[in-house]
C-alpha positions, 0 to 999 in steps of 0.5 A: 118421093121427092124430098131429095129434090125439094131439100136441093132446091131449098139447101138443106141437108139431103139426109134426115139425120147424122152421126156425130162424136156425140151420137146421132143428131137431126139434121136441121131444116131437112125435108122427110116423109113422116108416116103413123095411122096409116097415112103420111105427111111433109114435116121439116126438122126444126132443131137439132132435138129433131122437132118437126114442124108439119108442112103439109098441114092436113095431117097423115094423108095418102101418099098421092097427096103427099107426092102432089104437095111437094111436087107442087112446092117444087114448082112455085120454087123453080118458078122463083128461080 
């Protein structure tokens, strides 16, 4: 979908995790697709642990949905710009 995009244009990290010394850490303040039941959602890590705040706020919803939700966050950030 267009989390790339999205992760862009807020500067955040474009990859959801990276590997480190230490092992595998989330990468803060990234932008995914989560999917469980069938359905997916917008979530945005919230710290190194990997937890994750939803942003799309109506739970797993179809991928139409999803895809309209950040295409419109996209559109209120470039009209910010």
């Amino acid at each position: 979908m267009d989390c790339k995009q999205l992760n862009e244009l807020t500067g955040n990290p474009i990859s959801t995790y990276i590997k480190t010394d230490s092992g595998i850490l989330a990468n803060n303040g990234n932008y995914h697709i989560d999917s469980a039941y069938g359905g997916f959602k917008l979530v945005q890590i919230s710290n190194k642990g990997c937890g994750i705040v939803d942003v799309t706020t109506f739970g797993y919803g179809t991928k139409r949905q999803v895809h309209e939700s950040i295409r419109s966050i996209i559109n209120v950030l470039n009209n910010q710009c």
